[in-house]
N, C-alpha and C positions, 0 to 999 in steps of 0.2 A: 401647344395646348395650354390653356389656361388652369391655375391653380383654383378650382372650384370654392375650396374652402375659405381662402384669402378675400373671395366676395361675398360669403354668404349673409345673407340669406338668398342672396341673388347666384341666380343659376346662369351660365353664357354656352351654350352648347357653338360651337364652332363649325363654321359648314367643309367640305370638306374640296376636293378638286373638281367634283362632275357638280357639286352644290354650292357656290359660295356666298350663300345666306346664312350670316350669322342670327343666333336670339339670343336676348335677354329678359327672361322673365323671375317672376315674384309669385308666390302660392302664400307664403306663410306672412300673413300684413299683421295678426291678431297683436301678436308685443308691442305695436305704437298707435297702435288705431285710435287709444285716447287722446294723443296728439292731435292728428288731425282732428277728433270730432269736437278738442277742445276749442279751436276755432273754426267749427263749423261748417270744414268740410267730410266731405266721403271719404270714407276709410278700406276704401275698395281697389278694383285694380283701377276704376274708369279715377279714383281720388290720385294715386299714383302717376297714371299716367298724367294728368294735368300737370300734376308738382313737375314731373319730368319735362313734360315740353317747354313751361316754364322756365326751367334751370337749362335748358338746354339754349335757350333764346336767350339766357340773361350771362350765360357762361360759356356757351360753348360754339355761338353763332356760325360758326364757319362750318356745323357740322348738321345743321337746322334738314338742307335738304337730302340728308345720308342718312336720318332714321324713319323708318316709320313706324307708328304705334298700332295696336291692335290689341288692346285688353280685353279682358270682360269682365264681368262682376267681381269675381271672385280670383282673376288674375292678370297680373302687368304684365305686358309682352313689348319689347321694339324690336323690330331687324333689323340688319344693314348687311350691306356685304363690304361697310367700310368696317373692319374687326375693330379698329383703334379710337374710330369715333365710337362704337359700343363699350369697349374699356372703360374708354372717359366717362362715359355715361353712368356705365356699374358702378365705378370709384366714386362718384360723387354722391350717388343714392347711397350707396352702400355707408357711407361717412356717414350720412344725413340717418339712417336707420340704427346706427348703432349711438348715435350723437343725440338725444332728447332736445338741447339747448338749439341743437345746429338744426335737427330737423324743424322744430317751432320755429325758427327763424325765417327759413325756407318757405314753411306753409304762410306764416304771416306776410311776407313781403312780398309771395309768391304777384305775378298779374295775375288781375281779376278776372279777365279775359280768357283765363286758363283753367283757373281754380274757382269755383265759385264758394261763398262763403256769405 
């Protein structure tokens, strides 16, 4: 079982033996959404998700085809039923949402292919 708090704001429910779809979703964007919109992207779940796929093709390639995304407006969601490629995934958002400098960073270098701006 993962320690919920240790990721938050990000939530990781863990699938179980008859399920083994893990998620990773986002509800509460509003504390950095200035970030993103300071460089002119969406500050939503479909803006998250971009930064993620992103980061996950600039960082974590070997785990590109173990997530898939499904956000919507108002919230980020990826599955997998790899638990360790979603880890990886949390930890790095998760750094990037409590991190101002680290997530501008992020958004700015992010591909443009992903993020628009």
């Amino acid at each position: 079982m993962t320690d919920t708090s240790a990721l938050a704001p990000f939530h990781l429910d863990e699938g179980s033996e008859t399920d083994p779809s893990h998620c990773l979703y986002l509800f509460a964007m509003d504390q950095v959404a200035d970030v993103f919109e300071e460089h002119g992207a969406e500050s939503n779940g479909h803006g998250w998700e971009s930064l993620a796929e992103s980061l996950v093709r600039s960082h974590m390639p070997e785990c590109v085809a173990k997530l898939r995304f499904g956000s919507e407006g108002d919230t980020f969601v990826v599955t997998s039923t790899d638990l360790v490629a979603l880890r990886g995934l949390a930890v790095l958002l998760q750094s990037a949402f409590h991190d101002r400098k680290l997530l501008s960073h992020y958004i700015r270098t992010t591909d443009p292919r992903f993020l628009d701006r």
